[in-house]
N, C-alpha and C positions, 0 to 999 in steps of 0.2 A: 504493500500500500504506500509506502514511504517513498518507495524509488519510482513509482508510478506520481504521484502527488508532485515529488518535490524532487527530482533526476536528481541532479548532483548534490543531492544535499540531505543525504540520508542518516546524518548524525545529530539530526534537529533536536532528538529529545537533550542530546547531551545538555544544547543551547539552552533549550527550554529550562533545565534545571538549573544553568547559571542565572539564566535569567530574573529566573523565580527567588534566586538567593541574593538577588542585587547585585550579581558579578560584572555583569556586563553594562559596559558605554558603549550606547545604540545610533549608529552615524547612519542617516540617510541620505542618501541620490533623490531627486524629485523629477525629474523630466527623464521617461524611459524605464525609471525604478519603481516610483509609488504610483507615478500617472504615464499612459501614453503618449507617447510622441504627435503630436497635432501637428497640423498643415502649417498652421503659425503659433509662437508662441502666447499671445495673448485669446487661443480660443482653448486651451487645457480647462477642464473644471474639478473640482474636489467636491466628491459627492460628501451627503450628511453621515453615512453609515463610517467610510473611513475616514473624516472626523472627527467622530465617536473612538475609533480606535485609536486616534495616533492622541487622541488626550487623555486616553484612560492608561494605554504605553508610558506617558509622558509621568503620569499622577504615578505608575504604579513601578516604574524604575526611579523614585529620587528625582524627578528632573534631568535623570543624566541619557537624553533621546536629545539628537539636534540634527537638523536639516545641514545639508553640505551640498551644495547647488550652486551650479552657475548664475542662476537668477540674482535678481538685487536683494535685500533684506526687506525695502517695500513690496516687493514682487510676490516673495514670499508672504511675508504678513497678510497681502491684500486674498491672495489662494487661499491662506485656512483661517483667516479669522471665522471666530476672535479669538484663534488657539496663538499666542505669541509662546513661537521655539528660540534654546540656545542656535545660531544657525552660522553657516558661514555663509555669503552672497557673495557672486562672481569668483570661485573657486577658492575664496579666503581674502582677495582684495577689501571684503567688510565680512567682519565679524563680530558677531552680538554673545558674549558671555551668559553663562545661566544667571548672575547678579544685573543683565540690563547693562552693560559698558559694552561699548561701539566703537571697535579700532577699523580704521583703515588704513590703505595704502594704496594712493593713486599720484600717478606721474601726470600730468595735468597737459602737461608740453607735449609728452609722446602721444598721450593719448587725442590728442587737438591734430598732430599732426595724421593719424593711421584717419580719423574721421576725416577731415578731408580730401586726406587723399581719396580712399572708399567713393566720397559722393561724388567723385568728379570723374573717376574712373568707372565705376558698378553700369549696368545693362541692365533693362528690361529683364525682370525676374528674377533677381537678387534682389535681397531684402537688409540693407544694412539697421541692424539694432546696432542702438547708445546705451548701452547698460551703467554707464555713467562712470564705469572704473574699467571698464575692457568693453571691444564693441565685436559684434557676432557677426558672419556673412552667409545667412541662411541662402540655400537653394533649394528648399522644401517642395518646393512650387513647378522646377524645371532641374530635375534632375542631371538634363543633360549637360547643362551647365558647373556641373560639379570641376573638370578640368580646371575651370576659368578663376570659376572661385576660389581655389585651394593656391593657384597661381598669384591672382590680385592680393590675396590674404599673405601673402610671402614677401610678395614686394611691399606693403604696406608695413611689416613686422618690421625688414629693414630700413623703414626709414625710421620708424620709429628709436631705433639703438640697440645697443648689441643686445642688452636684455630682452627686448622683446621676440615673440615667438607667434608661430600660426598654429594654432592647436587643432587639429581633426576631430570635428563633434560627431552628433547624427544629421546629415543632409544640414552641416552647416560648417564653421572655422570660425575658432576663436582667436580674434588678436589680443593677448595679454601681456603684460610684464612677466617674463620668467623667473623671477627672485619669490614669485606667490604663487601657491598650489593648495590641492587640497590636504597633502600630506601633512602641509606646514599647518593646514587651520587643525586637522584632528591633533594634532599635537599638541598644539597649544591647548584646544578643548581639555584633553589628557593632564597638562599639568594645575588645572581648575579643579575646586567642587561644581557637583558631586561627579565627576568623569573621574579624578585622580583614583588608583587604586583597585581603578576595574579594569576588565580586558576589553580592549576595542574591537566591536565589531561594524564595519562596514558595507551596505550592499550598494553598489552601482551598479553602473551599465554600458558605459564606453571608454574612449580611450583617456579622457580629461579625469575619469578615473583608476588610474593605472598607479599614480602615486601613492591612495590614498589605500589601494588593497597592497603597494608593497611597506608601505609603513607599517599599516595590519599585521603583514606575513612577521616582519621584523620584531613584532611584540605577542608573537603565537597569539595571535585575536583570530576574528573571521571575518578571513574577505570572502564576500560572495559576489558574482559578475551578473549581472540578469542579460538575457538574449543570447545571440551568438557571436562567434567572432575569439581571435587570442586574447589569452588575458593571462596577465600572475596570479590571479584570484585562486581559491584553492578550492571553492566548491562554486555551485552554478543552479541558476534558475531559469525557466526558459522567459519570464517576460511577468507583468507587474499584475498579472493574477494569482501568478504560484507566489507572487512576495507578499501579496494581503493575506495567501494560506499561510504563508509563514509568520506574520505580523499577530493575525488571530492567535495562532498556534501559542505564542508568547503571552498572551492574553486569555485563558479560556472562555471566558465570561462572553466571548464575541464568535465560539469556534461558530455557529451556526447561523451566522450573519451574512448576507450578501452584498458586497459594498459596487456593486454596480447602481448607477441610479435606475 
């Protein structure tokens, strides 16, 4: 039933028992982990039933549950209120502590420069987002244009300075400052209450989280990858229905819950 349910992730009860005991700091993915991938970013929605689950997660781990997403912190906030998470926004460029303090880190200059360039170069069906501290070049819309984009997002990175990088999303490239990941915000989460002291566990979904399952691997936590594709993650879910099985699963109170709207 296990290996049917949940493929590579056939040691859930272990989880479940740490979980149960307060062991584990619960890091979430949100675009592709918790919710589907939409056509644009601003049509994703969060139904009421998981909700319900990531606040009774939230109540019933200590507070130590936090969102890790490319999104903004307002992005965030505005999807699950009125549930406010510890969270990191734009890969850890903002990050909100479980006491309510808001560090960022944004290059203002580079990032003025990759946005212009973007609007003066981009085509018909690319989508440039301002996420206000790194900017995105979706092709959700025109696939076929992924070449072009993965191209213009490189040269944009370079002119931005050596730090910067073109990161490979889902049907999109993130231009960011490379000195911020999500490794570096689970980390920091880690040396906080109520994180310190537990094992991290991690699920994403592509390659913007690649750091943040080898930080995991590094502190025997659990990375989990959702969908397909390489990964260092050490165990696997096929996509963000088997992860609300595993979410409930952590939760009993919810197993018999369907969090589709």
């Amino acid at each position: 039933m296990l290996q049917r349910l949940y493929q590579g992730f056939t040691d859930l009860p272990v989880l479940q028992d740490q979980f149960l005991a307060g062991r584990i700091a619960l890091f979430l993915d949100v675009d592709g982990t918790l919710l589907e991938i939409a056509r644009r970013p601003d049509a994703v929605r969060v139904t009421e039933p998981l909700r319900a689950l990531l606040a009774d997660l939230l109540h019933d781990n200590g507070g130590a549950v936090a969102l890790v997403s490319g999104r903004t912190l307002a992005d965030l906030d505005r999807l699950f209120a009125p549930l406010t998470f510890p969270a990191a926004g734009l890969h850890g460029i903002e990050r909100r502590s479980a006491g309510g303090i808001i560090h960022t880190h944004v290059d203002s200059a580079a990032l003025r420069a990759v946005r212009d360039y973007l609007s003066e170069h981009s085509c018909e069906g690319l989508l440039v987002e301002d996420k206000g501290g790194a900017i995105v070049l979706h092709y959700r819309e025109r696939p076929e244009l992924a070449p072009d984009a993965h191209a213009l997002a490189r040269r944009a990175a370079e002119l931005a300075g050596q730090r910067w990088e073109a990161v490979p999303g889902k049907m999109s490239v993130e231009i960011r400052d490379g000195d911020v990941g999500k490794h570096h915000a689970i980390e920091r989460f880690m040396r906080e209450p109520p994180f310190a002291g537990r094992t991290p566990a991690f699920l994403g979904d592509d390659h913007t989280d690649e750091d943040g399952f080898a930080y995991v691997n590094e502190h025997d936590g659990w990375s989990v990858h959702v969908g397909a594709g390489a990964t260092c993650a050490r165990r696997s879910l096929p996509d963000p229905m088997a992860v609300w099985r595993v979410l409930r699963a952590l939760c009993p109170r919810h197993a018999h819950e369907h969090l589709r709207a």
